[in-house]
C-alpha positions as CSV (number, residue, x, y, z in Angstrom):
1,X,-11.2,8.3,30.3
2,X,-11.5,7.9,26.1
3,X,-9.4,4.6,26.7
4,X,-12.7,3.7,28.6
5,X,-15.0,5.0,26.6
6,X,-13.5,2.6,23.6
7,X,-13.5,-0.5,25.7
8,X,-17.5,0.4,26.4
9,X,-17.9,1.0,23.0
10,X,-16.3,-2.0,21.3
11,X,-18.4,-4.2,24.0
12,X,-21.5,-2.5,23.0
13,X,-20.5,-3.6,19.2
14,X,-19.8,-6.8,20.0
15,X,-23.2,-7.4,22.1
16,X,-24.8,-6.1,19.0
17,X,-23.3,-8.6,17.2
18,X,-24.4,-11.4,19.2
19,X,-27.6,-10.2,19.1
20,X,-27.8,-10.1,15.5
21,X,-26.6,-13.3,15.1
22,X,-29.1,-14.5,17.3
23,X,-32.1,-13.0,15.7
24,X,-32.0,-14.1,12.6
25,X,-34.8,-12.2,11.3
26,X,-35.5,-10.1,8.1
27,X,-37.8,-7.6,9.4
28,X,-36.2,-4.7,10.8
29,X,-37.9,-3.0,14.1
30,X,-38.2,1.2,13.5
31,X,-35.7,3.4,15.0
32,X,-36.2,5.8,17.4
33,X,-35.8,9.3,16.5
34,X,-36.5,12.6,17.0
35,X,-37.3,15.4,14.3
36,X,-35.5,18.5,15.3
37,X,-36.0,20.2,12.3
38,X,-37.6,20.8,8.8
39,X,-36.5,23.0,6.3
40,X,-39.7,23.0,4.3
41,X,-39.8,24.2,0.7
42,X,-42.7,27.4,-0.6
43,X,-43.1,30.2,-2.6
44,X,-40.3,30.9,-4.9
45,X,-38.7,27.7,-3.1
46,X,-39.6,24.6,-5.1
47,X,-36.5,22.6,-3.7
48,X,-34.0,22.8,-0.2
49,X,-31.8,19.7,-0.8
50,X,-28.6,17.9,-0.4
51,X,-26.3,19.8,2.9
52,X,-23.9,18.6,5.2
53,X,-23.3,19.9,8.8
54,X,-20.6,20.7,10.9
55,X,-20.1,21.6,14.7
56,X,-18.5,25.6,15.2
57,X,-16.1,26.1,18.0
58,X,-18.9,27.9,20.1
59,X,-20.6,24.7,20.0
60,X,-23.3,25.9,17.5
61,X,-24.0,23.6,14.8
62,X,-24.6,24.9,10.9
63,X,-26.5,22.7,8.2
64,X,-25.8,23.9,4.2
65,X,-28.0,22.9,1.6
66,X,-28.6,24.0,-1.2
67,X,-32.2,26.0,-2.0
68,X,-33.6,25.9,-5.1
69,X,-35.0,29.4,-6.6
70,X,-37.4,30.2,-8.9
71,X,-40.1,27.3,-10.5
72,X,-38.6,24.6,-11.3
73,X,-36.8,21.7,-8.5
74,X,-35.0,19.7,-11.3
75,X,-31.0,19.5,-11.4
76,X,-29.9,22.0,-13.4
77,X,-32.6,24.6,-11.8
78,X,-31.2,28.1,-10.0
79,X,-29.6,27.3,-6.7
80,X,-27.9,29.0,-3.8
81,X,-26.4,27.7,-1.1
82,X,-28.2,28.4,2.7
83,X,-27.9,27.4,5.8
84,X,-29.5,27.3,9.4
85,X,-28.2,27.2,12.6
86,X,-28.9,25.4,16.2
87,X,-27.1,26.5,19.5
88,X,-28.5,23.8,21.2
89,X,-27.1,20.7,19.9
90,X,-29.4,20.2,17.3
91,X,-32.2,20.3,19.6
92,X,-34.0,22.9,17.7
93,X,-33.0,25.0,14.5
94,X,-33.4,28.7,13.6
95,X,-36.2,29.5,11.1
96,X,-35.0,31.5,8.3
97,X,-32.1,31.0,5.9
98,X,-28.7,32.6,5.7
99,X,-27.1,32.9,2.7
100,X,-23.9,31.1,3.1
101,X,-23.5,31.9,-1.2
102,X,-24.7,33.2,-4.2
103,X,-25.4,31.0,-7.3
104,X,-21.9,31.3,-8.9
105,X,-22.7,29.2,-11.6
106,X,-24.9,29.6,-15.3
107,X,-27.4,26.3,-14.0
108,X,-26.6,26.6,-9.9
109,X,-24.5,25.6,-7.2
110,X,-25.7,22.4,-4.9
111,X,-24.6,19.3,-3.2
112,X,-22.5,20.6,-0.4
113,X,-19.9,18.6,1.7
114,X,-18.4,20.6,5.2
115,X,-15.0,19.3,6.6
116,X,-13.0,20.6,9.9
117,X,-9.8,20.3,8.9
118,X,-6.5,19.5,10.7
119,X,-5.4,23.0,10.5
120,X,-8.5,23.9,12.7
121,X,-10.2,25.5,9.3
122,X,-13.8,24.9,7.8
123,X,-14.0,23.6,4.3
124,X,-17.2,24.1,2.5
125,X,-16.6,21.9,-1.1
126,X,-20.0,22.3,-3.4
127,X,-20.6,21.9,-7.2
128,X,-20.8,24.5,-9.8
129,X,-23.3,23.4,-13.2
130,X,-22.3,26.0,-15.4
131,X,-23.7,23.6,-18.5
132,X,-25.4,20.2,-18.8
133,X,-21.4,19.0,-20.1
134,X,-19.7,21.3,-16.8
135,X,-20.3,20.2,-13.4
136,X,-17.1,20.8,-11.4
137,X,-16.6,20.6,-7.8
138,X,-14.9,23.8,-6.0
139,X,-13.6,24.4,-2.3
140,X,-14.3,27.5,-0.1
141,X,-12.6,27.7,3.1
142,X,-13.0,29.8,6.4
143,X,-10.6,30.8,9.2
144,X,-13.9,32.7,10.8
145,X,-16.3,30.0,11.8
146,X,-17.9,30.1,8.6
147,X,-18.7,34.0,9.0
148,X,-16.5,34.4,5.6
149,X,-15.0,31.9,3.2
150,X,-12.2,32.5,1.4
151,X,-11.7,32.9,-2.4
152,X,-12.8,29.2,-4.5
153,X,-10.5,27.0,-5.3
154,X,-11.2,24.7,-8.6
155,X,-11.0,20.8,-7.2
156,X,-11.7,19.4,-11.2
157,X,-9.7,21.4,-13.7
158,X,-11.1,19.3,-17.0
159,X,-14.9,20.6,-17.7
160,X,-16.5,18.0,-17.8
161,X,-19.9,16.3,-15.8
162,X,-18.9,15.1,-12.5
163,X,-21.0,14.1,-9.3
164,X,-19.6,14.7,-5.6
165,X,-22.2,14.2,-3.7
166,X,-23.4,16.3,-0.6
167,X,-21.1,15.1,2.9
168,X,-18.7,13.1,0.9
169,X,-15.3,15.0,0.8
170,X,-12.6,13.2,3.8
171,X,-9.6,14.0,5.5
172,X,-7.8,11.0,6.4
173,X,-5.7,10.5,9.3
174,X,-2.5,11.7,7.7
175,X,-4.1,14.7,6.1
176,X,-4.6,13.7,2.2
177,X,-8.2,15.0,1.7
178,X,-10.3,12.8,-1.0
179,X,-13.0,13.8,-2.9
180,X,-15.2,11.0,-4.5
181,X,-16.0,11.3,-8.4
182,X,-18.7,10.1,-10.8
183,X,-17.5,11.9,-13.8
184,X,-20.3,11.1,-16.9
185,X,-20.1,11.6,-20.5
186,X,-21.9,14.0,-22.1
187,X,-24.0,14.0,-25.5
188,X,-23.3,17.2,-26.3
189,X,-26.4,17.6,-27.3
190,X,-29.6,17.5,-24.9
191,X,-29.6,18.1,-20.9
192,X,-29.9,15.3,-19.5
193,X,-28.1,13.1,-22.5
194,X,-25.6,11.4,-20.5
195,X,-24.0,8.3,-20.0
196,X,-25.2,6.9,-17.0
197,X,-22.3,4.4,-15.9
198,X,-20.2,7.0,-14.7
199,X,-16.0,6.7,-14.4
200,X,-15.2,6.6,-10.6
201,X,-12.3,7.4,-9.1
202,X,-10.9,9.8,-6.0
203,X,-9.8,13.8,-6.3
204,X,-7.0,14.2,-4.2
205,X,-4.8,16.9,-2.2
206,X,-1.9,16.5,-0.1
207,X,-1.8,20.9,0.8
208,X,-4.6,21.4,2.1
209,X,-6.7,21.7,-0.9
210,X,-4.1,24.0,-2.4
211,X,-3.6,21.7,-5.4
212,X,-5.8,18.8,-6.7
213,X,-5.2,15.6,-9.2
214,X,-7.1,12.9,-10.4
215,X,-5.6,9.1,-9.1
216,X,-6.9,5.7,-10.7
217,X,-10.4,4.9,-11.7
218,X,-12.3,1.8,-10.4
219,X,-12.5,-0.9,-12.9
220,X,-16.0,-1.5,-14.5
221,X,-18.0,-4.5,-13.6
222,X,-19.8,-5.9,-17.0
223,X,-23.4,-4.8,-16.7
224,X,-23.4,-3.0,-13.6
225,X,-23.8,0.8,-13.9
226,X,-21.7,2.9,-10.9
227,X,-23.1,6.6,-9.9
228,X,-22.8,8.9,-6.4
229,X,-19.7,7.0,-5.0
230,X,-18.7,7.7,-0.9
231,X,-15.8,7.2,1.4
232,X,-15.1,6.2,4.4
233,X,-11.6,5.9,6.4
234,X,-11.5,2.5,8.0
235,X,-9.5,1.6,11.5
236,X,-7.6,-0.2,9.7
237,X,-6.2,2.8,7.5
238,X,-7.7,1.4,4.0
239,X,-10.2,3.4,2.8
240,X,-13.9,1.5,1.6
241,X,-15.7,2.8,-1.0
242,X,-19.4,2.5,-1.7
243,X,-21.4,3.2,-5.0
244,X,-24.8,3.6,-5.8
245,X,-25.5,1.2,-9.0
246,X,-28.8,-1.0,-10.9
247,X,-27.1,-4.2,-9.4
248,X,-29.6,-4.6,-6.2
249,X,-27.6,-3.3,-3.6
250,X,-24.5,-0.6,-2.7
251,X,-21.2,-1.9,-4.0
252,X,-17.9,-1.5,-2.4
253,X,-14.6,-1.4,-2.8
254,X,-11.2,-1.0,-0.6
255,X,-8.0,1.2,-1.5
256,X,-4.9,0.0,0.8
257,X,-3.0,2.9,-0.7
258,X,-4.7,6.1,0.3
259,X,-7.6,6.5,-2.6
260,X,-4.9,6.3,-5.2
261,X,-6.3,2.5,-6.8
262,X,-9.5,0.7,-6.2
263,X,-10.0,-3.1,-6.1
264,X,-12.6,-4.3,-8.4
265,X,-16.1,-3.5,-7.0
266,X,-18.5,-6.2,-5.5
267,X,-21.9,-5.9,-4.3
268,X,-22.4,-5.1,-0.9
269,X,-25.6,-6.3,2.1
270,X,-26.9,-2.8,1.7
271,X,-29.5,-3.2,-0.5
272,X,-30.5,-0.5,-2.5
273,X,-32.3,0.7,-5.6
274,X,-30.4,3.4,-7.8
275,X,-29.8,5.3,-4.9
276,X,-27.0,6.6,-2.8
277,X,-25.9,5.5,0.8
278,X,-23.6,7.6,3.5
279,X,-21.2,5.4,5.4
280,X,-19.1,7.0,8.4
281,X,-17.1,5.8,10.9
282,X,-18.6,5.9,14.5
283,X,-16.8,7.7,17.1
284,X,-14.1,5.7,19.9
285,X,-15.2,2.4,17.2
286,X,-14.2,0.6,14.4
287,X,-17.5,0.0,13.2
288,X,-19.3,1.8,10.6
289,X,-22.8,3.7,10.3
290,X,-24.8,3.2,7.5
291,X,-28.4,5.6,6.1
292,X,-29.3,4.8,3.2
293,X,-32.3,3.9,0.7
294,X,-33.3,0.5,1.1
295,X,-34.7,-1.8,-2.2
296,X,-38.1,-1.9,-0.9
297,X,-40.1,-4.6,-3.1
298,X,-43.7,-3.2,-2.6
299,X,-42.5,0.5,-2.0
300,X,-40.1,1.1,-4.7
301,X,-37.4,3.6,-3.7
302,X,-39.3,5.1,-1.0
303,X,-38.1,4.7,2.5
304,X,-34.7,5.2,4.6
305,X,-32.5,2.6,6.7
306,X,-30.4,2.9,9.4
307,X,-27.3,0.1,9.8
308,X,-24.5,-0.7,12.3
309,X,-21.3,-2.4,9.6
310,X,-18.2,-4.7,10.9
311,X,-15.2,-2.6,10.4
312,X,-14.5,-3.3,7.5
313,X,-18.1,-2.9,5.8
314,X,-18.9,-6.2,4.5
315,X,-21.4,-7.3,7.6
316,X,-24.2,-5.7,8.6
317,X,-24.4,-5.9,12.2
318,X,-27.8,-4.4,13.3
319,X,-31.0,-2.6,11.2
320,X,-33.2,-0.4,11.3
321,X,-36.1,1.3,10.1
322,X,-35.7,5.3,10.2
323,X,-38.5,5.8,8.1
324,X,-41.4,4.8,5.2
325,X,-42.7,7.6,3.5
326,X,-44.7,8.1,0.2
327,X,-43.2,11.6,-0.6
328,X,-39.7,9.7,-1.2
329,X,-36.6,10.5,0.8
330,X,-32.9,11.0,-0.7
331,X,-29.4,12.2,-0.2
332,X,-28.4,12.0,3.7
333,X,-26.1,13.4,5.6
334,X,-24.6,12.1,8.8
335,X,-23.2,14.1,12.2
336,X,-21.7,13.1,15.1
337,X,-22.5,15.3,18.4
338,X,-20.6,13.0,20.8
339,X,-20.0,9.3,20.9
340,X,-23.2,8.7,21.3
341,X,-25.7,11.3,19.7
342,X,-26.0,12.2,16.2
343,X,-27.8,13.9,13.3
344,X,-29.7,12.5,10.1
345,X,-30.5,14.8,7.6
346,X,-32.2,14.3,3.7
347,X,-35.0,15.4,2.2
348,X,-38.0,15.2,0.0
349,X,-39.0,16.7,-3.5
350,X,-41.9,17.9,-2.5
351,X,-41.6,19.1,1.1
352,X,-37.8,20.3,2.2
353,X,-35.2,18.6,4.4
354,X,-35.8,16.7,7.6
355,X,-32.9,16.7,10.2
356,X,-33.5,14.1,12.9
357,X,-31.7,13.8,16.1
358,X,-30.6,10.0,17.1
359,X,-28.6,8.1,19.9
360,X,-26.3,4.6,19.2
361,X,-28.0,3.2,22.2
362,X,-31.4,3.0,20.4
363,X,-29.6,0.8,17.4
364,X,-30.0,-2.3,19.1
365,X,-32.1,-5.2,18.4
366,X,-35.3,-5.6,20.7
């Protein structure tokens, strides 16, 4: 039955495809789309942001984010991390937050990632801002279904600034787990004095997240500044990187030896402003999902794309719209229910998360 449900899959790609190639066109038709949920900001809540998902063994679903205390919604602003729950397949979503855990650090904690591992154990990896120089990413994990977590492991020994963005920590097939780095220099001085090109390279752990090191940055492109990197583990066993940078559009890169070196980044057909993407693989396919900001001429930064990619991420395949909205949208996450049915999640400054609930089939061209 799953060898079946590959072959329809990889037809469906390659209709796609054809159709693509047949269109031509540079307008890109809405997607269809369901909102399931929205975790909206109020009193004493100026900010619920950047989570990640992942599917319990009762079938219930948890989102973590991170909810922003107090008056102020900037980045270094008091944070805990929450979550909410659906027990029907992300149908619908409970009302009121659970605190998943307390702001450990001086600034806050944010920007969650949530991984089932091989063992069968949930990983909940989330940064701790201690300082405008010490942003350091730290792994929690439960053997409960995420009704405990375990004591915190340090993932980034060296304080120092480093971004790992919300839903970007892998497992690959083999069991090395990879945690994607923008590690910025600090003025030492004011908050926010930093240097914007970050150094990006790949946390990695081959126990379970017992023990972490840093492998091989990748190399600098003149003039091109690199922030919020992802992963994604292709069919093919290399592992593609994406970056959010000022040079038009998301740039990539491929590692052939497990996230340990990088060849040299190149721009991708994601086009972006300075903003991040999330790439996963779909399941039963090698192809790729893409949601991400799109460079939007007349809009600025403000709007959110949906993208089927060839396997290996250089082609985009099919388009969509998900969304155009004046409030601006950032940071999404991506979760598979099936083969077929997934979530969307990101939010807005001013008015909280929004988790949508969307099927493959509807990513096709008219």
């Amino acid at each position: 039955m799953r060898m079946i449900r590959i072959l329809c899959t990889l037809l469906f790609f390659q209709s796609l495809l054809a159709l693509a190639q047949e269109s031509g066109t540079t307008s890109y038709p809405e997607m269809k789309k369901e909102l399931v949920g929205h975790i909206k900001t109020g009193a004493d809540n100026p900010r619920n942001s950047e989570g990640a998902f992942v599917t319990l063994a009762n079938g219930d679903i948890i989102h973590v984010y991170s909810h922003f205390y107090g008056n102020s919604f900037g980045d270094h602003a008091t944070a805990f991390l929450a979550s909410r729950r659906s027990s029907d397949g992300g149908r619908t979503w409970s009302e009121t937050d659970c605190k998943e855990l307390e702001n450990e650090g001086k600034l806050n904690v944010m920007s969650v990632s949530l991984l089932r591992l091989q063992s069968g154990a949930i990983a909940m990896f989330y940064a701790v801002k201690e300082s405008p120089g010490d942003c350091r990413l730290y792994m929690r994990v439960s053997s409960d279904e995420a009704k405990t977590w375990g004591e915190r492991v340090l993932c980034i020994p060296d304080v120092s600034y480093n971004v790992v963005n919300n839903d970007r920590v892998i497992q690959l097939t083999e069991g090395r787990l990879l945690a994607p780095v923008a590690r910025h220099a600090w003025d030492g001085k004011t908050d926010y004095g930093y240097n914007w090109n970050a150094d990006i390279f790949c946390m990695i752990s081959d126990d379970d997240g017992k023990t972490w090191r840093r492998a091989g940055d990748a190399a600098h492109v003149p003039g091109i500044i690199y922030q919020e990197p992802g992963l994604v583990e292709l069919a093919d066993g290399r592992i593609l990187m994406n970056m959010r940078t000022n040079g038009g559009s998301q740039y990539m890169a491929w590692s052939d030896d497990k996230g340990e070196t990088w060849t040299t980044p190149v721009p991708s057909e994601l086009d972006s402003p300075v903003s991040p993407a999330r790439i996963k693989r779909v399941p039963g396919s090698d192809h790729l999902i893409a949601v991400w900001n799109p460079k939007i001429a007349d809009e600025g930064r403000i709007g959110m794309d949906i993208a089927i990619l060839s396997p290996d991420g250089t082609k985009t395949l099919v388009r969509k719209e998900i969304e155009r909205n004046p409030q601006g949208l950032q940071y999404p996450s991506i979760h598979f229910l099936d083969d077929k049915n997934f979530l969307v999640a990101y939010f807005s400054w001013p008015t909280g998360i929004f988790i949508y609930r969307m099927n493959l089939d509807d990513l096709k061209t008219p």
